[in-house]
N, C-alpha and C positions, 0 to 999 in steps of 0.2 A: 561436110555436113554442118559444123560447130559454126563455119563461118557463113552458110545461109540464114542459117536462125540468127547470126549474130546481124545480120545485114536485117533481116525482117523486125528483128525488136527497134534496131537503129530509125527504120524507117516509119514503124509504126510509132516511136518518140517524136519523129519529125514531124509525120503527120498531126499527130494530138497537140504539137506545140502548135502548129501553123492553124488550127482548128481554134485552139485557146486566144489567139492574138487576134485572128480573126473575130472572134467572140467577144474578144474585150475591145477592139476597134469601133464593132457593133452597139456595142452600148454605150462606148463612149459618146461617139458621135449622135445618139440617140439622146443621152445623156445633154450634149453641145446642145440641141433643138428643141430639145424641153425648154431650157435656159434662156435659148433665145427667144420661143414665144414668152415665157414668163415674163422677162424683161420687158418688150415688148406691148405685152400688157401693161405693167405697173406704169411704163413708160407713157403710156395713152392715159391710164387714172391720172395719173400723176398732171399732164394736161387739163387732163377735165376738171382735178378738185383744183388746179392754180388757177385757173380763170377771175380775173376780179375785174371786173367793169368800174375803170376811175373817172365813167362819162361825167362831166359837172352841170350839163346842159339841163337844165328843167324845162319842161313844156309840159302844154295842158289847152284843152278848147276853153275858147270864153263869147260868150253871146251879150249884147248892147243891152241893160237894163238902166232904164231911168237915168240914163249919161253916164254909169257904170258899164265895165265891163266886168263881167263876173265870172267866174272859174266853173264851167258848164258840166256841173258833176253825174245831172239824169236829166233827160229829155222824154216827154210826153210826144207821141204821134200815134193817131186813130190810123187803123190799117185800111187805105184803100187801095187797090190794086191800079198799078202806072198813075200812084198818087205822089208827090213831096213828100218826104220825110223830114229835110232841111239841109242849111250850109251851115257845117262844123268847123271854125275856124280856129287857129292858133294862135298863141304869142310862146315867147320864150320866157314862160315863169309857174310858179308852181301856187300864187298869189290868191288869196279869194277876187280879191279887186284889183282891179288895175287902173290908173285913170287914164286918157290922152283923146285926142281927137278923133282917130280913126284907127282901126286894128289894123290897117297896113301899116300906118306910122309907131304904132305901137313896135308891131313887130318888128319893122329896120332897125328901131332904135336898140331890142331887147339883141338885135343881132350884132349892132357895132358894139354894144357894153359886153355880150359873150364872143370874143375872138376864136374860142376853141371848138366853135361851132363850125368853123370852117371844115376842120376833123369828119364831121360826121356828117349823115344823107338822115332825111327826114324818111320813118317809113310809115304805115296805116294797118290796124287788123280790124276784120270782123270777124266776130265770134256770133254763133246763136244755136240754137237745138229745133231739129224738127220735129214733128209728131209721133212719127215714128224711131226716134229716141236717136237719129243719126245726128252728128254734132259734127257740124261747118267751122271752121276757121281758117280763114287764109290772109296770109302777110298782102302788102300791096306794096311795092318796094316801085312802079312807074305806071304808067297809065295804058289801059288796055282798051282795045275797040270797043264799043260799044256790045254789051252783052259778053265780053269773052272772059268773067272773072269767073269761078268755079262757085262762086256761092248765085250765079245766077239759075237760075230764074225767080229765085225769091229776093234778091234784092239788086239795083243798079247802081254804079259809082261811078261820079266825074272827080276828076283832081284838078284844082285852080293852081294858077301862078299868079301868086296877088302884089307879088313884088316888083318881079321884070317887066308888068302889064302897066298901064293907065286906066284911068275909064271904066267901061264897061268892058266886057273880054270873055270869052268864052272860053271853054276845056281845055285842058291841054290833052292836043291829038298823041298819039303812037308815035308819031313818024316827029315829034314837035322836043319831044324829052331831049335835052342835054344835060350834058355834067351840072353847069350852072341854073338846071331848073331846081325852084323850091317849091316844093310841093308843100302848099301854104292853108289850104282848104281842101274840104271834101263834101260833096252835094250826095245826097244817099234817095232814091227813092222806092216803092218798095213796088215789087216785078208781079207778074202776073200769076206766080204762086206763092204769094207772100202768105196765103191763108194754112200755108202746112207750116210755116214757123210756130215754133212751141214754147210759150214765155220770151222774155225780153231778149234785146240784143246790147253787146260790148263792142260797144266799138273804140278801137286804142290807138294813140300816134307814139313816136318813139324817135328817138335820135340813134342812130347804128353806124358803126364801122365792121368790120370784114370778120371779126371776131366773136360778135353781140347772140350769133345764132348756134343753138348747140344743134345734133346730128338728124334729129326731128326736123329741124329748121324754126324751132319756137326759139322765138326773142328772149333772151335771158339778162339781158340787162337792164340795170335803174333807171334810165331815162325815160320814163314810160308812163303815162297816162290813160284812165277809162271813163268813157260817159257811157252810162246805160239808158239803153234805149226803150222806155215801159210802153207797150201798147197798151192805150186808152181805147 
């Protein structure tokens, strides 16, 4: 009899040990996956607050005044609907003025004097608010069909290649985009319900590499220029 009870406390120690290590296993390893989300985390912060953008690239739009070209800070346009708005064009600088011939020769040259522009792809936003308080902004990183960008039907956009072109030349098509296009210009006209746009429009160019966009997909980096667009 002495030695079934002695086997029953034996067994019942056995059990409650094998219950406790089970238990502490439990939490350990609970313990481990805290840890490792934590980590985890801190590790993505940790990403996010190192980000430094060392773009050196300046740009900015400039339009031909008086043999001047000048650093195209706000633009005036009356809203007509499948009316021009205008050509928004580039150089590589941050300059009120700039002098030279032609803003294509402008900008080859601002391109051979910046080498480390090679690094980076040109991209476009437009920003604006409609009436009913909903706010449009979309990157434009290549050239889409006609009508297919998300701020339509209140506004349309071509993208030029003023460099690889001669002459006169038209858009660059969908099917036209390569590595080596530079998206050098941008023609903006305003679409057929341009009349729910509510106050002005930003429209911005920017130099980017693969890093430039946080999880939004908003451009976060300095290279980056705004002409505001005031409806007169």
């Amino acid at each position: 009899m002495k030695k079934i009870v002695y086997l029953s406390l034996i067994l019942l120690l056995l059990v409650g040990c094998n219950k406790k290590v089970s238990k502490d296993i439990e939490i350990k390893n609970q313990d481990n996956q805290e840890e490792i989300l934590e980590n985890n985390v801190i590790n993505e912060d940790s990403k996010k607050d190192n980000y430094i953008d060392d773009n050196p690239v300046k740009i900015s739009f400039y339009k031909k005044n008086n043999g001047v070209y000048k650093r195209l800070d706000k633009f005036e346009s009356k809203v007509e609907s499948m009316k021009e708005i205008g050509i928004f064009s580039i150089i590589l600088s941050d300059e009120e003025e700039v002098y030279g011939n032609s803003i294509k020769n402008l900008l080859k040259e601002k391109m051979e004097s910046n080498p480390e522009f090679s690094n980076y792809k040109i991209g476009f936003n437009i920003k604006f608010t409609l009436k009913d308080g909903t706010v449009i902004s979309e990157n434009i990183l290549k050239p889409l069909n006609y009508g297919s960008y998300g701020f339509s039907p209140y506004l349309y956009a071509w993208l030029y290649d003023d460099i690889n072109t001669s002459g006169w030349h038209s858009h660059i098509e969908e099917n036209e985009f390569r590595s080596d296009t530079i998206m050098s210009s941008i023609k903006l006209m305003w679409g057929p319900s341009s009349s729910e746009i509510n106050g002005n429009i930003e429209l911005s160019v920017f130099t980017y590499d693969e890093d430039d966009f946080d999880d939004s997909g908003n451009y976060r980096g300095v290279s980056k220029f705004t002409t505001i667009i005031e409806r007169s």
